[in-house]
N, C-alpha and C positions, 0 to 999 in steps of 0.2 A: 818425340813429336810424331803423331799418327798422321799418313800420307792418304789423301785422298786416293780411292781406285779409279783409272783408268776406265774402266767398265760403271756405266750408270746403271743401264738397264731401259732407261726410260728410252731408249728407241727402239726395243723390241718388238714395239708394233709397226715398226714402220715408218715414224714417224718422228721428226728434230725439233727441235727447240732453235727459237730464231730470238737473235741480238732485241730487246725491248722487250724480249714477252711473244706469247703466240707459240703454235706449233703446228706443221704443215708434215705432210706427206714429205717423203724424202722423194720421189719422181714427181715433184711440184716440179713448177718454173725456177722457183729462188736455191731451191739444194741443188738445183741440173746445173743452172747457172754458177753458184758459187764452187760445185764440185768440178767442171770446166776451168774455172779458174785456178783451183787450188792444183790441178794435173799440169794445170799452166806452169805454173811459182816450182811443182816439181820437176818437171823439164829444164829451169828454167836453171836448179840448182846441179843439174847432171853436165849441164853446159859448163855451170861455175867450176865442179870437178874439174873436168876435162879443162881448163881455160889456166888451171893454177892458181893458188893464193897470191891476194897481195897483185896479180897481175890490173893491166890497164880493164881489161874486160870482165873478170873477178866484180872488181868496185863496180863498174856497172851493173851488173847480174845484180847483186846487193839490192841497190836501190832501186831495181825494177822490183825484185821479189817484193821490199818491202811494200812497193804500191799497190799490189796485188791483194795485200793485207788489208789496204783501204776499200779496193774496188770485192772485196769478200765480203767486208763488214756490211757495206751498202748495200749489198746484194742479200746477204741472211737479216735483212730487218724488212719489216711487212712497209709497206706504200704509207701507211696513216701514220706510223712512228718513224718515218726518214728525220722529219723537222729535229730530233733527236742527235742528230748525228752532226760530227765536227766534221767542217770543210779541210780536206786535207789528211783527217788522221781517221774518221769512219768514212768521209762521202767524198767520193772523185771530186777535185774542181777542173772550172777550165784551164787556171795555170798549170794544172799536172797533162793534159793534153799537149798546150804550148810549150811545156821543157820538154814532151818528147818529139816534137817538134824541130826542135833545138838539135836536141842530138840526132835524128836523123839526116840533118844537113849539115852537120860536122861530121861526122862519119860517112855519109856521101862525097866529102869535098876527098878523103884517104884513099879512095880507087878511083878508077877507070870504070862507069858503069857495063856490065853486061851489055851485048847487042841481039843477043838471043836469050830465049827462054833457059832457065838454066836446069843442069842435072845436078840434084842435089848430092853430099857424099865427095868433095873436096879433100876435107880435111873431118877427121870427128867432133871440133869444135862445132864448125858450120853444120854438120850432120845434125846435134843436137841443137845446135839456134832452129835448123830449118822444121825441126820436129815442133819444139817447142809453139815455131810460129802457125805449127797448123792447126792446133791444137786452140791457142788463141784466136785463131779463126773459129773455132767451132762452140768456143765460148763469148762471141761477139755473138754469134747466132743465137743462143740462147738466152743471151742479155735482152734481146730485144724485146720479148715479152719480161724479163723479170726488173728491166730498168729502163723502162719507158722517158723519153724526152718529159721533163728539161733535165733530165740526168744525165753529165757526160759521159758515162760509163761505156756507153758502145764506140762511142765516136776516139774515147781512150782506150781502148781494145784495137780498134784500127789502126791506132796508128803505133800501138804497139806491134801490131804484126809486120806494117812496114818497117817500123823500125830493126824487128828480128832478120825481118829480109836483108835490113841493111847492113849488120850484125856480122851475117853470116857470111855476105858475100865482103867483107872487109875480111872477115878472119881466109877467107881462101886468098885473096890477094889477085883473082886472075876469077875467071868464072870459064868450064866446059861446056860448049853449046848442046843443044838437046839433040843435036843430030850431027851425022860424021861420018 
């Protein structure tokens, strides 16, 4: 059986092919954006490394990356062909906002918060959450133009950053102040 190649070709000019049809410049909004996110889902798996299989934080990682998958799809499909997309499995809903919601106040309840700004570089776990989380900062940023309200994509971007913040700061156990 003959394998498709890896290599198409067809973005040699420049330019991707987007989920429905269509094809944009790759320094569009929607490639910034979903490439933001896909550096996200990789950080997000350097954490899983470092965190161990099979571990409690592992399985989380897991099922954050695969939301990522959701909040990607949404994101590489044009504004007129969204209506195309499944709630949940191509287009963020609000329930996936409220479950990380959820886990950022279970995971909150496990420490003692910080009372100072913290210095990131705990442990390497946290090192790679707090990476991961800045990253999704910077891909909430670029949501903005490529997934405009009523999509919850940015406001699921947020609170997945808090939630990495809270992530991280559970995996150190203690948090060092920014100054000393």
């Amino acid at each position: 059986m003959a394998r498709d190649k890896v290599y198409t070709r067809t973005g040699d000019d420049g330019t991707t092919g987007l989920l429905y049809g269509g094809r944009v410049r790759k320094d569009s909004e929607l490639p910034v954006a979903y490439g933001a996110v896909d550096e996200a889902q990789a950080f997000l798996g350097v954490a899983r490394a470092e965190a161990g299989a099979g571990s409690e934080l592992d399985d989380l990682l897991i099922r954050l990356e695969r939301d990522l998958y959701v909040l990607m799809a949404e994101l590489a499909t044009q504004p007129e062909n969204r209506h195309k997309l499944t709630p949940g499995v191509s287009a963020v809903t609000d329930d996936m906002v409220t479950a990380l919601e959820h886990l950022i106040d279970e995971t909150s309840a496990r420490f003692d918060p910080p009372t100072e700004f913290v210095v990131p570089g705990e442990s390497r776990v946290a090192a790679h959450l707090d990476v991961a989380r800045t990253v999704v900062r910077r891909a909430e940023r670029y949501a903005l133009a490529a997934a405009p309200p009523p999509s919850p994509v940015v406001t699921y971007l947020n609170r997945l950053s808090d939630l990495l913040w809270t992530l991280a700061r559970w995996q150190e156990g203690h948090s060092l102040p920014s100054h000393g």
